[in-house]
ROVEXSE-908374 format. One record per atom (N, C-alpha, C, O, CB): atom name; residue in one letter; z, x, y. Coordinates in pm, 1 decimal. Glycine has a CB too. Layout:
<rs>
{r "CA","A",{Z,X,Y}}
...
</rs>
This chain:
<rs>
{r "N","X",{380.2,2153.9,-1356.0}}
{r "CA","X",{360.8,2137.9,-1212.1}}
{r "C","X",{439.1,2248.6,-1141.4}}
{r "O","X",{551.1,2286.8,-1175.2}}
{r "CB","X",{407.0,1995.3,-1163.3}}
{r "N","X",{373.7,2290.9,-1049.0}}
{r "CA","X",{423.4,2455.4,-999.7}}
{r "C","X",{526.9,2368.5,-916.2}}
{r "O","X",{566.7,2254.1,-938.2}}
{r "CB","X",{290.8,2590.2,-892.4}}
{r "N","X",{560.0,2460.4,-809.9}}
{r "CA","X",{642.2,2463.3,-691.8}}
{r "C","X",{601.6,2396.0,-609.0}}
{r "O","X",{654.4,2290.8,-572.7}}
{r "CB","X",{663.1,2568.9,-637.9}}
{r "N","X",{453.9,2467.0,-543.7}}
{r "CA","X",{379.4,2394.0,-421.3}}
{r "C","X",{310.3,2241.7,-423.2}}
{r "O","X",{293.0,2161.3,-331.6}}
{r "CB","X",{265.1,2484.8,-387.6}}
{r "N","X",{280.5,2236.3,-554.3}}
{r "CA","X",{237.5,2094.5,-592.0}}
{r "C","X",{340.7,2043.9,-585.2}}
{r "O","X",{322.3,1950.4,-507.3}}
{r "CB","X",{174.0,2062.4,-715.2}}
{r "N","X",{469.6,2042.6,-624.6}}
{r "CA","X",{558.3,1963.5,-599.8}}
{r "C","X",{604.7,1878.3,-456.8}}
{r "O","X",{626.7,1760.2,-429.7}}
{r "CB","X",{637.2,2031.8,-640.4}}
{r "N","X",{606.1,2009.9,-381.2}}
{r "CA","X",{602.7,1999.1,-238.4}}
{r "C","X",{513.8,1958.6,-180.2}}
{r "O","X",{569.5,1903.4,-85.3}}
{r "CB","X",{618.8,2087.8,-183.9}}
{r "N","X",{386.0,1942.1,-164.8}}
{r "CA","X",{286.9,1863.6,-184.1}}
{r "C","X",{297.0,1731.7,-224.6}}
{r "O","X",{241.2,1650.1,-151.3}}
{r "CB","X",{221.5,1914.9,-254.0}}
{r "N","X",{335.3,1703.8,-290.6}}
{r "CA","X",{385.1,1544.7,-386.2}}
{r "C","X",{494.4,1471.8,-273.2}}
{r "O","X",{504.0,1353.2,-241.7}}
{r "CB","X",{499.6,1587.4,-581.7}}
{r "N","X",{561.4,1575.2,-232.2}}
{r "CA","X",{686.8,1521.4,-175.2}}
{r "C","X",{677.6,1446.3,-102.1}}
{r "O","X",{709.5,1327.9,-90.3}}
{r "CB","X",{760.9,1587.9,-124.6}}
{r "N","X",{579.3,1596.4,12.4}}
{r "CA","X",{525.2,1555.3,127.9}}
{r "C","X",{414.3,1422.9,173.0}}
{r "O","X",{404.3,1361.1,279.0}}
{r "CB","X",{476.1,1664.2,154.1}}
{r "N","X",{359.2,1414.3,78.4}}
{r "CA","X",{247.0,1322.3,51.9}}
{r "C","X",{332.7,1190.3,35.6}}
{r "O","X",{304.1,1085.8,94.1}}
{r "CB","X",{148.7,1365.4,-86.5}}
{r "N","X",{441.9,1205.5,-50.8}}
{r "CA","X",{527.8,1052.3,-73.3}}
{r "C","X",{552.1,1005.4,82.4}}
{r "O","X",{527.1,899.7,140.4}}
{r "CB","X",{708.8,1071.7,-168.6}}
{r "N","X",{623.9,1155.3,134.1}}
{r "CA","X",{762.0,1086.1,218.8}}
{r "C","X",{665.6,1032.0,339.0}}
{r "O","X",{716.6,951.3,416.8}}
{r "CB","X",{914.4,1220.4,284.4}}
{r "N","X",{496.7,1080.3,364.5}}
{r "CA","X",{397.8,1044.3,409.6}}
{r "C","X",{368.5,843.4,428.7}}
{r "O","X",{357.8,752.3,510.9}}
{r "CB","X",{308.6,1129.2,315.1}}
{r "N","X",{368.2,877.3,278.8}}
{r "CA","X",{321.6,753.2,252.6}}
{r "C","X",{428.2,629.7,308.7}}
{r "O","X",{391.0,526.1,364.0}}
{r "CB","X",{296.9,750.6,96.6}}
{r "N","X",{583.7,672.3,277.0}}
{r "CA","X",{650.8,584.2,300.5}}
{r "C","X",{679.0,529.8,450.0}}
{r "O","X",{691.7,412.9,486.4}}
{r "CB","X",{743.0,618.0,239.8}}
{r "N","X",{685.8,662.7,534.8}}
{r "CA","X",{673.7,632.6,690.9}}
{r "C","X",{534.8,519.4,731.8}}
{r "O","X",{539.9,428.7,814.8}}
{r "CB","X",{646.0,800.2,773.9}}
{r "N","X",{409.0,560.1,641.3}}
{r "CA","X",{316.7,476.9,677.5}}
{r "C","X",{350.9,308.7,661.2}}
{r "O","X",{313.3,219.5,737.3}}
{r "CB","X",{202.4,522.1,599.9}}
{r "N","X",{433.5,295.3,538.7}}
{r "CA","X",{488.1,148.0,465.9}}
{r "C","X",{537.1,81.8,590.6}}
{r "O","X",{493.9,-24.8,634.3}}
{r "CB","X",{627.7,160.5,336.1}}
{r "N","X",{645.3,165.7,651.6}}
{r "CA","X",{744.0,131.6,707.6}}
{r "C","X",{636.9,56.6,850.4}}
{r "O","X",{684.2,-38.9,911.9}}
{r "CB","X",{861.8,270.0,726.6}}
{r "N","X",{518.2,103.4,883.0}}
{r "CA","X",{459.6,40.3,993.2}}
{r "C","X",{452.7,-111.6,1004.7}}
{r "O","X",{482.2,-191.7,1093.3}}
{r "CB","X",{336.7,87.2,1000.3}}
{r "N","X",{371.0,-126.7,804.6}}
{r "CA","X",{303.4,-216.5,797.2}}
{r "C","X",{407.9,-345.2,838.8}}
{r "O","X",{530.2,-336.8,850.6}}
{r "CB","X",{235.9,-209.8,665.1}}
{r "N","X",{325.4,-463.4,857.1}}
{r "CA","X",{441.8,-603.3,838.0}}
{r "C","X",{519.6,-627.0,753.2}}
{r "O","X",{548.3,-532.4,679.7}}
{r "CB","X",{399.4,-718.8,825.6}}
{r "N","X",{570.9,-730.3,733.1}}
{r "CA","X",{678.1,-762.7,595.2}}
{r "C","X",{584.0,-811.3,523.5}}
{r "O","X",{592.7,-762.0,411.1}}
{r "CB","X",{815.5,-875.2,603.7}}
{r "N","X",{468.6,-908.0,533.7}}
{r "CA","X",{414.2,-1008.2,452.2}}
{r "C","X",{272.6,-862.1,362.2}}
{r "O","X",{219.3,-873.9,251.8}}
{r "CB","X",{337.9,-1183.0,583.7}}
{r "N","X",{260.7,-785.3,428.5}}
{r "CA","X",{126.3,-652.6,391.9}}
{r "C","X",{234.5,-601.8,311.5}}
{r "O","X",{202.6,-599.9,192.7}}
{r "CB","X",{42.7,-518.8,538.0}}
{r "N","X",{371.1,-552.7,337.7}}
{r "CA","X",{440.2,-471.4,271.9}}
{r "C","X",{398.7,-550.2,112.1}}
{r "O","X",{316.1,-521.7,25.4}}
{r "CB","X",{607.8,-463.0,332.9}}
{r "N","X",{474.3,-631.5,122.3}}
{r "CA","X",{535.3,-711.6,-4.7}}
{r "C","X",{376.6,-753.1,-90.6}}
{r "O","X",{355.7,-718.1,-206.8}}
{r "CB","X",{646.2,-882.6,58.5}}
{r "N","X",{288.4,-823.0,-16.9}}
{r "CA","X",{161.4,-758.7,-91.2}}
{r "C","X",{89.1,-675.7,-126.7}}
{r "O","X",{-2.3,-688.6,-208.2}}
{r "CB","X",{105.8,-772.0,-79.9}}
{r "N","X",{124.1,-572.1,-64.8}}
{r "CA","X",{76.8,-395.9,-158.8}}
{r "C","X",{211.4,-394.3,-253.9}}
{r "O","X",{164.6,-358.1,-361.8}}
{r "CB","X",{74.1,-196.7,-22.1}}
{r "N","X",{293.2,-405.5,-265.2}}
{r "CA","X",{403.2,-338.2,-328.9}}
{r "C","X",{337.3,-419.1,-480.8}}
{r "O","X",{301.3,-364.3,-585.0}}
{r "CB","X",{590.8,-378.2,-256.9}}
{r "N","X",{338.7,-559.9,-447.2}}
{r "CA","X",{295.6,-599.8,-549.5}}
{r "C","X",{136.0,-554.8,-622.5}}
{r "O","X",{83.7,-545.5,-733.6}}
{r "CB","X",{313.6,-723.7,-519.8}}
{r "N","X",{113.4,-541.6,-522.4}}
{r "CA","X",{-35.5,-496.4,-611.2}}
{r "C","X",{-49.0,-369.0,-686.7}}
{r "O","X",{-122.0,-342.9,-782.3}}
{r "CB","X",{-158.9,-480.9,-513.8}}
{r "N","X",{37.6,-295.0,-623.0}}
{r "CA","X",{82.1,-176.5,-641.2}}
{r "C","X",{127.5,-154.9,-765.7}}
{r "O","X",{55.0,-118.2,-858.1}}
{r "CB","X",{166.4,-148.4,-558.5}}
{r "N","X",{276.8,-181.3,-776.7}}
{r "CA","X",{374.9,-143.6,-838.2}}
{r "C","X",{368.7,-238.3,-936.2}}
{r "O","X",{387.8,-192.8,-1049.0}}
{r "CB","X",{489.5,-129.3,-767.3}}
{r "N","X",{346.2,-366.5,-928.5}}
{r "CA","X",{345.2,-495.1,-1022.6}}
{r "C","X",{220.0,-457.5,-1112.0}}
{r "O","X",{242.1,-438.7,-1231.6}}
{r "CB","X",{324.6,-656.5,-933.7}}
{r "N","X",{98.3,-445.6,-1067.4}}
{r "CA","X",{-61.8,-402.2,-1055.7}}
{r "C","X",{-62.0,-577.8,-1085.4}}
{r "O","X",{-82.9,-622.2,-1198.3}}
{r "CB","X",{-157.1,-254.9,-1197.0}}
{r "N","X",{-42.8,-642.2,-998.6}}
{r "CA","X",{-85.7,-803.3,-937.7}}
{r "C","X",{-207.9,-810.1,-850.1}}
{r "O","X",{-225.1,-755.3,-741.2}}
{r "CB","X",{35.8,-869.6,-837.5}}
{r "N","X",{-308.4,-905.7,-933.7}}
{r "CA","X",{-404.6,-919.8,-885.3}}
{r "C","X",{-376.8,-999.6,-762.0}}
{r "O","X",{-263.0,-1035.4,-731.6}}
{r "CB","X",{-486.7,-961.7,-971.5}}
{r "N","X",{-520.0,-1035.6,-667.9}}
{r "CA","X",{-477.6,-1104.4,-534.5}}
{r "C","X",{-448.3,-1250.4,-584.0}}
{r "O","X",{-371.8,-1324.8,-522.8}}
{r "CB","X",{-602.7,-1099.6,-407.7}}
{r "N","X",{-510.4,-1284.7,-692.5}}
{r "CA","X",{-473.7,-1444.8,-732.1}}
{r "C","X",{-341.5,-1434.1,-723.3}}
{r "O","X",{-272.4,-1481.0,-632.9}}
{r "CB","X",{-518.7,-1509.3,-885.0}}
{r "N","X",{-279.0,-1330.7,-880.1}}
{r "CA","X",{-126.1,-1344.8,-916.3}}
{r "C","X",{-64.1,-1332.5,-794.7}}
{r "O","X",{-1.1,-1437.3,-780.3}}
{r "CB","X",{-65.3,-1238.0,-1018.6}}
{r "N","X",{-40.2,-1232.1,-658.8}}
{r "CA","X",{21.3,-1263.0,-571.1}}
{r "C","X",{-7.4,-1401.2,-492.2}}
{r "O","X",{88.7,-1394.7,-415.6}}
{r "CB","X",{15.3,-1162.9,-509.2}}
{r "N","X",{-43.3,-1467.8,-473.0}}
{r "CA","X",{-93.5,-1566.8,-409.4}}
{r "C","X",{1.0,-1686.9,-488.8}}
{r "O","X",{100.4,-1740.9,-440.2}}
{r "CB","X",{-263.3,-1569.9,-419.8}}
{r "N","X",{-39.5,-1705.1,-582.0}}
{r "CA","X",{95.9,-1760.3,-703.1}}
{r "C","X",{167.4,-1778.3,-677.3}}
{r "O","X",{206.3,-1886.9,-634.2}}
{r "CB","X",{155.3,-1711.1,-794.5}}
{r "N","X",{265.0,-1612.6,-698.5}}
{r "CA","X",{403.4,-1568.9,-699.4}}
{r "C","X",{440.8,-1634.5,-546.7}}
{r "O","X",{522.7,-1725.8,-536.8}}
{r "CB","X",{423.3,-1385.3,-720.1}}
{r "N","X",{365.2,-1571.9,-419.8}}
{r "CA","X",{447.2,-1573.1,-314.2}}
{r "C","X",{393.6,-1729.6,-268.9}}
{r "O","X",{457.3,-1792.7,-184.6}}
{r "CB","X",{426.8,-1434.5,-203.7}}
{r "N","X",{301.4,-1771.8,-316.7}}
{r "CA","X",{249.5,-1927.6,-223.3}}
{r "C","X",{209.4,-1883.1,-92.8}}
{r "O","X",{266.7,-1943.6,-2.2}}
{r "CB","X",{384.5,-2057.9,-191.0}}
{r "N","X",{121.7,-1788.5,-54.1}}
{r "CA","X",{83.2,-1749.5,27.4}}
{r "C","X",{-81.5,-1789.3,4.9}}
{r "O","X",{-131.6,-1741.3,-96.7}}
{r "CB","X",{136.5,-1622.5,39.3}}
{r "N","X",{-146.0,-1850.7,68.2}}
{r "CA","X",{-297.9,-1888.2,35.7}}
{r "C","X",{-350.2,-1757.9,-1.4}}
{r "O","X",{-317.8,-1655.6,58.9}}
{r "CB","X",{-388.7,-1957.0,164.0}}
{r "N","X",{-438.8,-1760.0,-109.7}}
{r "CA","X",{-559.6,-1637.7,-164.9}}
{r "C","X",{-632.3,-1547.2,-23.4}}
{r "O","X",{-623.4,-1426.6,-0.2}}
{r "CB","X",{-718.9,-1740.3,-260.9}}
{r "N","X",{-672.8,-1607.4,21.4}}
{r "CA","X",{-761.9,-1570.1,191.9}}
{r "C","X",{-645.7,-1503.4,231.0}}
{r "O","X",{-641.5,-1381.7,213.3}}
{r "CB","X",{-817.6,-1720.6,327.4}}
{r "N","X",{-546.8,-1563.5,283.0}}
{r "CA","X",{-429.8,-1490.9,345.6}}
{r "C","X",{-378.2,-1357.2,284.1}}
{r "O","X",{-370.9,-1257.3,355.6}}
{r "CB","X",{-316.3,-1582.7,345.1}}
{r "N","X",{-348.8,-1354.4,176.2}}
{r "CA","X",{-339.2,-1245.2,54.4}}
{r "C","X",{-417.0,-1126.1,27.9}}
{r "O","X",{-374.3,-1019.7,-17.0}}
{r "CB","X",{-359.2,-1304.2,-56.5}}
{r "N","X",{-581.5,-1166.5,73.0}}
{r "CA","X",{-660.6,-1052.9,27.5}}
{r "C","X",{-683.6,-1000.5,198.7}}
{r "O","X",{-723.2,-884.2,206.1}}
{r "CB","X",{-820.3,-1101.6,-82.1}}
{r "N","X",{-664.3,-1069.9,330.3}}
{r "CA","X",{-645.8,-1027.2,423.1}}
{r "C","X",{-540.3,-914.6,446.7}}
{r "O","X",{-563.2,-803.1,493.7}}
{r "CB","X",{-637.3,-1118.2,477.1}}
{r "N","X",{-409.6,-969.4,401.5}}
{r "CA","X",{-288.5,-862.3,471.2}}
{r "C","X",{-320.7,-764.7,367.4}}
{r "O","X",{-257.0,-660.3,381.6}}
{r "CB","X",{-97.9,-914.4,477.9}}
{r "N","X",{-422.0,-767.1,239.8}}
{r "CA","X",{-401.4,-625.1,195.6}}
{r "C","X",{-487.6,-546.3,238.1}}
{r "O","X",{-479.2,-423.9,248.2}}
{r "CB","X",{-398.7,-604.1,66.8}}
{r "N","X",{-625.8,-656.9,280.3}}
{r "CA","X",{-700.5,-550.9,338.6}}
{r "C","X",{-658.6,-450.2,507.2}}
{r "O","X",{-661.7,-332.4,542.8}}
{r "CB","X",{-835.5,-632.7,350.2}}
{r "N","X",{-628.4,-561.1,558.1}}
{r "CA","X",{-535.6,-470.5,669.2}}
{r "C","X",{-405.5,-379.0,690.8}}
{r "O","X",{-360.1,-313.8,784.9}}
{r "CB","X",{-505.4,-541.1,739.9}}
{r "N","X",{-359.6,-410.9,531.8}}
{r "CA","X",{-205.7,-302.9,515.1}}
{r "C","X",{-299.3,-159.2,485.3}}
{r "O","X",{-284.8,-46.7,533.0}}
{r "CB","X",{-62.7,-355.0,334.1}}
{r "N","X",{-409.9,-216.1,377.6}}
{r "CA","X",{-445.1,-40.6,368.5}}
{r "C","X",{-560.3,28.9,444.2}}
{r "O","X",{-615.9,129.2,399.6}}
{r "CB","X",{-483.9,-0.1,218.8}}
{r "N","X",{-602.5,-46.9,594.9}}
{r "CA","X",{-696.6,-2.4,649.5}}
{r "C","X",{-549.0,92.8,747.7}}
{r "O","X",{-561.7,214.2,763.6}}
{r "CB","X",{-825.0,-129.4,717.8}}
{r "N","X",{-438.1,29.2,796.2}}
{r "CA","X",{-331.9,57.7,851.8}}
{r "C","X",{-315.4,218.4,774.2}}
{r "O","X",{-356.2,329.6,807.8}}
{r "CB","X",{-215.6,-66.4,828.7}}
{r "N","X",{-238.1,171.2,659.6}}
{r "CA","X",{-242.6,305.6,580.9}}
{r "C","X",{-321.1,425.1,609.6}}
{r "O","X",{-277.8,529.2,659.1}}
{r "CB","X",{-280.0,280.6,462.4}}
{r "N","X",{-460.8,395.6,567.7}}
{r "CA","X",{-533.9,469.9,585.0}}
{r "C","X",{-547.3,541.2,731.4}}
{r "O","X",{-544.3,663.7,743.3}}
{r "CB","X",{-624.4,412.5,540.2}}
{r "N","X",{-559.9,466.6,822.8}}
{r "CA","X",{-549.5,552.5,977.8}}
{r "C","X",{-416.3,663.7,998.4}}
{r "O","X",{-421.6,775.4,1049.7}}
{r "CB","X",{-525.7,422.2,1114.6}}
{r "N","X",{-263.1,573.1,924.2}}
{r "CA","X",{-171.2,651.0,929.9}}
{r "C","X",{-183.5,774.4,887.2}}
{r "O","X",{-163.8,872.0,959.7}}
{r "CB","X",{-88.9,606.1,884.5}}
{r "N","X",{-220.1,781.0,754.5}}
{r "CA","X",{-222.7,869.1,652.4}}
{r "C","X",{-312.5,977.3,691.5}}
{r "O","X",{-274.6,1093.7,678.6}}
{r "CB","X",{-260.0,806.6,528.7}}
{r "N","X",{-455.7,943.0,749.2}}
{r "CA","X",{-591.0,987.0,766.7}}
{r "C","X",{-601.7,1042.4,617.8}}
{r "O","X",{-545.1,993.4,520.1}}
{r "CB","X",{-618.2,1100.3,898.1}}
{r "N","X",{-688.3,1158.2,618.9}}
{r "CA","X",{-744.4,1211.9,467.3}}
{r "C","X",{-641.1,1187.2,330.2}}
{r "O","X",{-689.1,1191.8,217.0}}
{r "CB","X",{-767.4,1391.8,479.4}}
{r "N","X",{-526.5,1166.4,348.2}}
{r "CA","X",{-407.1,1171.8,241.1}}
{r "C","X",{-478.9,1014.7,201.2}}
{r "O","X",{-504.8,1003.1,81.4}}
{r "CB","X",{-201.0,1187.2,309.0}}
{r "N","X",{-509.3,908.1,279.0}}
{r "CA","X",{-446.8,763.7,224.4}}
{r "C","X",{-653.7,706.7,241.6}}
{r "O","X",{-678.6,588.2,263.9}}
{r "CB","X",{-266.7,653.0,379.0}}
{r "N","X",{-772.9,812.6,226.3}}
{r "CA","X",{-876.2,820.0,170.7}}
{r "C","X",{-930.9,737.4,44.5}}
{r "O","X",{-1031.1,667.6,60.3}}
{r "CB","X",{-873.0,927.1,155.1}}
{r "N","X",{-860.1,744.3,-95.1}}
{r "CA","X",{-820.8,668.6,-191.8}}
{r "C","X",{-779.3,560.3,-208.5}}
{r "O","X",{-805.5,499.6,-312.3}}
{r "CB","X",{-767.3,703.6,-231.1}}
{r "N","X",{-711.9,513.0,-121.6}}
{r "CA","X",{-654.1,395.9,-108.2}}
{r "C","X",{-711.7,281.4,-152.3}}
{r "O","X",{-764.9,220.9,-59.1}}
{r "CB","X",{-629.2,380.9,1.1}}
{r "N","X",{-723.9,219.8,-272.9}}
{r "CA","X",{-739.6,85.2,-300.7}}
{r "C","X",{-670.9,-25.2,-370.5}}
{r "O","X",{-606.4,4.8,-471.0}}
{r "CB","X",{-822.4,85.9,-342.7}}
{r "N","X",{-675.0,-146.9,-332.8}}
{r "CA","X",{-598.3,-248.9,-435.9}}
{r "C","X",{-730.3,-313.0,-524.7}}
{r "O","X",{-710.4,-395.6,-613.9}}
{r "CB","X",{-497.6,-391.1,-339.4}}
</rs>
């Protein structure tokens, strides 16, 4: 990985994280999990006792959020 890709990477993270920081607490903590855990919407729903409906809502609205933040960077975006 060169230089500029790196910087690129960076930029794209430190992107992403300002976008996080918008979302709610309850969208955060359900992308993170879907994310980082790779927790399906059932398994979060489980874990947090948050109803399924409720669950596949805040993710669909954490990454429609994302996505506006981000514009073309957060394109990809799926759980």
């Amino acid at each position: 990985m060169g230089v500029e890709q790196i910087a690129q990477a960076s930029y794209a993270s430190q992107g992403i994280r300002q976008a996080f920081k918008r979302l709610t607490e309850a969208q955060q903590t359900i992308l993170q999990l879907a994310f980082f855990e790779d927790m399906s919407h059932q398994e979060i729903s489980d874990r947090t006792g948050i109803p399924l409906g409720t669950v596949k809502s805040h993710a669909r609205r954490g990454l429609a959020a994302l996505r506006e933040v981000l514009g073309d960077e957060g394109r990809d975006l799926s759980v």
